[in-house]
C-alpha positions as CSV (number, residue, x, y, z in Angstrom):
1,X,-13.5,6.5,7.6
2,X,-13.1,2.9,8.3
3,X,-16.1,0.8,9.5
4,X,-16.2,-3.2,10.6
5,X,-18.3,-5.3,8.1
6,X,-17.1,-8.6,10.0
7,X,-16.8,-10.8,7.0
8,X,-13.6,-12.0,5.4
9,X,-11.4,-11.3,8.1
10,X,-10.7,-14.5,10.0
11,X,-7.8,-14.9,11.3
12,X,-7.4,-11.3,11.9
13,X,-7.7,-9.8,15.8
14,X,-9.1,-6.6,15.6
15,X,-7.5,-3.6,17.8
16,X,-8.4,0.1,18.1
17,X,-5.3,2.1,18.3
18,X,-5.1,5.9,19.7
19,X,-2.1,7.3,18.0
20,X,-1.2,10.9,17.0
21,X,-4.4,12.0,18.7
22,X,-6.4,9.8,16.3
23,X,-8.3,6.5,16.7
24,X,-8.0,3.8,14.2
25,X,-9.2,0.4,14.1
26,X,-6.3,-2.1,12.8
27,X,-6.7,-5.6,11.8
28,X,-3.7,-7.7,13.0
29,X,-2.0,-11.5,12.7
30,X,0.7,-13.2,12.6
31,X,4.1,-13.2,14.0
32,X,7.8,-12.2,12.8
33,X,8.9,-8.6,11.8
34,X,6.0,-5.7,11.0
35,X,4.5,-5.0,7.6
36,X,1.6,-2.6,7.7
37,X,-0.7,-3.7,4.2
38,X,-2.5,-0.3,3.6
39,X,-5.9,-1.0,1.8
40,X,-6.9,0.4,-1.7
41,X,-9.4,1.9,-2.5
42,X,-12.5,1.5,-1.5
43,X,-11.6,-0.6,1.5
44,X,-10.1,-3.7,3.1
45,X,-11.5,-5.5,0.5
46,X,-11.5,-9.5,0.6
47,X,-8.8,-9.4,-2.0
48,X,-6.8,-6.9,0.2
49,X,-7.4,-9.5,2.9
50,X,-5.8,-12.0,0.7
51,X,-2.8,-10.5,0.3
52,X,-2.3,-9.7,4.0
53,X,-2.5,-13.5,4.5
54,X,-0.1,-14.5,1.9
55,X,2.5,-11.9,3.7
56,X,1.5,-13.3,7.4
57,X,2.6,-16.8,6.0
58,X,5.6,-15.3,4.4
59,X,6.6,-15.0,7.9
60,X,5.5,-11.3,9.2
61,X,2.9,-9.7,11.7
62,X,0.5,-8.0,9.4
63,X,-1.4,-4.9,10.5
64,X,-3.8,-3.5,8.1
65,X,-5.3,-0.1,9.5
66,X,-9.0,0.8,8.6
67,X,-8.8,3.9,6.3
68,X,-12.0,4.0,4.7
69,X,-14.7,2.0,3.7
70,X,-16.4,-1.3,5.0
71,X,-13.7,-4.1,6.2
72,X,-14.0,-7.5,4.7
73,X,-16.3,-5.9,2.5
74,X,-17.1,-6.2,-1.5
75,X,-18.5,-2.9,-2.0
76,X,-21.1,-2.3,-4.1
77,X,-20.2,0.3,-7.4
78,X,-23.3,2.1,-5.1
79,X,-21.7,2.2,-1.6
80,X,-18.2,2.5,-3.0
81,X,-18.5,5.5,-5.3
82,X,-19.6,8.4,-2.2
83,X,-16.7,6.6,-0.2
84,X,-14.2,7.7,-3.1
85,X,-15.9,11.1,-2.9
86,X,-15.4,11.5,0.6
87,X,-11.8,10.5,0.7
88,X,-11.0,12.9,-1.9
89,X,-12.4,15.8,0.0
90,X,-10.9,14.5,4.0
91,X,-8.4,16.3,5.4
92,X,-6.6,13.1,6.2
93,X,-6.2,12.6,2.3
94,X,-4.2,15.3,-0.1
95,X,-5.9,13.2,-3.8
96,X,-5.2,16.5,-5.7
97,X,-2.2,18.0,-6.7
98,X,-0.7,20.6,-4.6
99,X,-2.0,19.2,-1.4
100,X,1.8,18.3,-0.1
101,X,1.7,14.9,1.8
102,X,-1.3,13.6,3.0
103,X,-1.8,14.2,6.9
104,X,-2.7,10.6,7.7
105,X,0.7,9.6,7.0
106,X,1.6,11.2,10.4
107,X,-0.3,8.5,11.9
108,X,0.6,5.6,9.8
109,X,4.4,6.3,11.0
110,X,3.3,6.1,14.9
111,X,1.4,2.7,13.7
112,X,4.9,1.7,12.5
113,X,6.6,2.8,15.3
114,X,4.3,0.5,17.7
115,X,4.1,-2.6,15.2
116,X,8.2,-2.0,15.6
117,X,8.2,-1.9,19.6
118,X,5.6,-5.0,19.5
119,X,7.8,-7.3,16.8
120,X,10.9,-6.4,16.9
121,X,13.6,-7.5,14.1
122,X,14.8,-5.1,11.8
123,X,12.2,-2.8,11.0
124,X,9.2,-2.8,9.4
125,X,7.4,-3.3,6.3
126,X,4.9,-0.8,4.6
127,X,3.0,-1.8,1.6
128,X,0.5,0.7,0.2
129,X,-1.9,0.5,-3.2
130,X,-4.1,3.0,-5.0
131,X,-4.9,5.5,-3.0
132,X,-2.2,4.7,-0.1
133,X,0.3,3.5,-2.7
134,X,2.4,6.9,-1.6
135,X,2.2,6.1,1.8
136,X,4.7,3.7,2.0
137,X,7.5,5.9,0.9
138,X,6.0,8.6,3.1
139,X,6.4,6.6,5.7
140,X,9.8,6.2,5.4
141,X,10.2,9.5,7.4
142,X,9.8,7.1,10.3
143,X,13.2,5.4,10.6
144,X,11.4,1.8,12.0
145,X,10.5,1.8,7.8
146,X,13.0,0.0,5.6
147,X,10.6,-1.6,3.0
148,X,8.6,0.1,1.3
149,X,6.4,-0.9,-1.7
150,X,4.6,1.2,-3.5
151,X,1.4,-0.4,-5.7
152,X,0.1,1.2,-8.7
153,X,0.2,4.8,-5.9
154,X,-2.5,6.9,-7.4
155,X,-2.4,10.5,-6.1
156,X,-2.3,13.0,-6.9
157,X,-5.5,11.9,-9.0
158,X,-5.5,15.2,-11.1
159,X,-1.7,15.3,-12.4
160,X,-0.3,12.0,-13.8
161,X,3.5,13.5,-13.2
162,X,3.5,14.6,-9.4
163,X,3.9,13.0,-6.6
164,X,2.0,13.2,-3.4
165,X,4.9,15.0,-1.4
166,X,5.4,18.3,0.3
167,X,9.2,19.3,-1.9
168,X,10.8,19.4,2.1
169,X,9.3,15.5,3.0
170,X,10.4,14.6,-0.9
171,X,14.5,15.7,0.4
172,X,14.1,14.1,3.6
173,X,13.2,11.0,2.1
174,X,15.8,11.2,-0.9
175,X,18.3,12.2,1.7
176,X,17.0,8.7,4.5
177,X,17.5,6.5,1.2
178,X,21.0,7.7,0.2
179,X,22.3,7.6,4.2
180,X,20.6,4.3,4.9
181,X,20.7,2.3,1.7
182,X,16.8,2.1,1.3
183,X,15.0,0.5,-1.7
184,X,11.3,1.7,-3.4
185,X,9.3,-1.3,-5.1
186,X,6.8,0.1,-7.3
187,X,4.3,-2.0,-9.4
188,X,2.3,-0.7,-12.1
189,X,0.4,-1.9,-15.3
190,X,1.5,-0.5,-18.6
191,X,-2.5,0.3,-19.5
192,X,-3.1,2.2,-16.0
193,X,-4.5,5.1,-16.7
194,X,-4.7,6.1,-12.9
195,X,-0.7,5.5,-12.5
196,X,1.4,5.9,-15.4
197,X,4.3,5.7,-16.7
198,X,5.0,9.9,-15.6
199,X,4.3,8.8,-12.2
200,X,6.7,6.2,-12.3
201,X,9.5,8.3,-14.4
202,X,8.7,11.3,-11.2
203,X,9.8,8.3,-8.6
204,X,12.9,7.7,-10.4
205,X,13.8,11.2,-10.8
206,X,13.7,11.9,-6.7
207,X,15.1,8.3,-5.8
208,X,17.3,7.4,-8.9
209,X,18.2,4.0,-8.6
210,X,17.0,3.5,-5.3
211,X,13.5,3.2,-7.0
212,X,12.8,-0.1,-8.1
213,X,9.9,-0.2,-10.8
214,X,8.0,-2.8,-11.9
215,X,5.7,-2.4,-15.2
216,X,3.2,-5.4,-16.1
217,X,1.6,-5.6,-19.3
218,X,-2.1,-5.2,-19.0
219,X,-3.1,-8.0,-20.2
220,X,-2.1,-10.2,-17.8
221,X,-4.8,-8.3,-15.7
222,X,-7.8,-10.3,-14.3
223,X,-10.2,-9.6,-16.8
224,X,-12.9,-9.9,-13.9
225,X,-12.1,-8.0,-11.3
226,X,-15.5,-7.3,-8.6
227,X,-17.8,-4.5,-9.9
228,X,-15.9,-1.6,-8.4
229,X,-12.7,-2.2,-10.3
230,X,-14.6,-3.3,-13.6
231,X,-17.3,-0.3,-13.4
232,X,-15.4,3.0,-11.8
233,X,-11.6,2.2,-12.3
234,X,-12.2,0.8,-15.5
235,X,-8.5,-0.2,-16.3
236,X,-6.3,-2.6,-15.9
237,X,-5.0,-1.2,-11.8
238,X,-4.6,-3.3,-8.5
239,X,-1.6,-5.5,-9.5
240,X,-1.8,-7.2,-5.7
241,X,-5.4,-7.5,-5.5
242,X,-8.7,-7.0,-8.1
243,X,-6.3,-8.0,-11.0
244,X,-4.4,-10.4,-9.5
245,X,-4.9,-13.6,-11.6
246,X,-4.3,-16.7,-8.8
247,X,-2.6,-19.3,-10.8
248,X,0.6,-20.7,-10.3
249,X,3.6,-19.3,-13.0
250,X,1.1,-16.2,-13.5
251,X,2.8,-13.0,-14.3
252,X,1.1,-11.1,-11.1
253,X,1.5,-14.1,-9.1
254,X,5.2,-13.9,-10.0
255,X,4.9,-10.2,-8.8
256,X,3.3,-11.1,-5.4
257,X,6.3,-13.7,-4.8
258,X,8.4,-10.5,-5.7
259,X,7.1,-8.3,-3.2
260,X,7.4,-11.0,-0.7
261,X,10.9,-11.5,-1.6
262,X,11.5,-7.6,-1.2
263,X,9.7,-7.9,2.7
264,X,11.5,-11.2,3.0
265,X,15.5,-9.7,1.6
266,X,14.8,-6.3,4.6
267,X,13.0,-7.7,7.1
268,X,14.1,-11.8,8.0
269,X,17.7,-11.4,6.1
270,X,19.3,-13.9,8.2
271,X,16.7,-16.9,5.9
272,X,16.1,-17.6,2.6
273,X,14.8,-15.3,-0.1
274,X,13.9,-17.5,-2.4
């Protein structure tokens, strides 16, 4: 699991939260409506960081939960590799196919719940990526979640066309989107080989048009990305983070300003989108 490296998160206040009958440390800051940034793998990278601080000054409380990993952390390829390897064997985490909904989930809708009861407004935001990219829309079970965005979701690892749902959470949340209106943002790079274009054709098929996806070419990708993206993922992946190229009129700079205009739209409706 999660463990503090100190570095990169300034700015952040640092909480442990018992929920669920689990402990979690959660980074937090900011103020306005909820939006829990879940990190990718392998951690709460300083890139993840990054984009928890452009959403905080898009007006929102971020809370970015510790999942795995070392926070405010570039992993080495060498440090990062066993964390991938433990994830994928947790019991917190279903990476394979068949697994049904991955357990953690249950606690990231009771961290929703709180972040709700602490900020107020509409509801809450829930951004996932990689290996918590599902997690957004699984936490749409909890009824404080009204945006969800879904970044380049990665599980099931071992079937491109599946999605990591249990078929009775999959018809909850089909049925939540069609009673309450909901919307899916999904981002993806047409080269991914970790989230393709089946995953993203399975997410229309249980949402229908209530799934909004987003497909970059790859080579707008940051053709740099630190040693864990450029070593082990080896493709173009983390549309928010790694690959995110941070100049202005940039095509994944124009799909950060998206997402926060998604947040933005659900959450603070009552200012300006644009």
């Amino acid at each position: 699991m999660g463990a503090d490296g100190g570095a990169g998160l300034d700015g952040f206040a640092k909480r442990v939260l018992s929920l669920s009958g689990a402990e979690k440390t959660v980074h937090v800051a900011g103020n306005g409506p909820a939006v829990v940034v879940m990190p990718e793998m392998p951690g709460i990278s300083p890139d993840v960081v990054r984009f928890a601080g452009w959403v905080r000054d898009a007006g929102f409380t971020v809370y970015v939960p510790s999942l795995f990993g070392v926070d405010g952390a570039y992993p080495t390829v060498e440090l990062a590799e066993p964390i991938l390897k433990r994830a994928c064997v947790s019991e917190e985490f279903m990476a394979f196919a068949g697994g049904g909904t991955s357990p953690v989930t249950v606690w990231l809708r009771a961290l929703a719940r709180t972040a709700h009861d602490e900020c107020g407004g509409p509801g809450v935001g829930a951004v996932g990526m990689c290996f918590t990219g599902n997690f957004a829309l699984s936490m749409t079970l909890e009824p404080a979640v009204i945006a969800p965005v879904l970044g380049q979701p990665s599980l099931p690892l071992d079937d491109p066309a599946a999605l990591e749902l249990s078929p009775e959470d999959g018809a909850a949340i089909r049925e939540r989107f069609e009673r309450d209106g909901l919307t899916a943002l999904g981002l993806r790079f047409d080269t991914d080989k970790w989230c393709t274009g089946q995953r993203f054709a399975a997410y229309a098929q249980l949402l229908g048009d209530r799934f909004d996806g987003r497909v970059l070419p790859g080579e707008y990708a940051n053709p740099e990305p630190p040693p864990f993206f450029r070593d082990l993922v080896q493709t173009p992946h983390s549309v928010l983070t790694a690959h995110l190229v941070d100049e202005e009129g940039h095509p994944t700079v124009q799909a950060r300003d998206e997402v926060l205009a998604f947040l933005r739209a659900r959450l603070l409706p009552d200012r300006t989108t644009a």
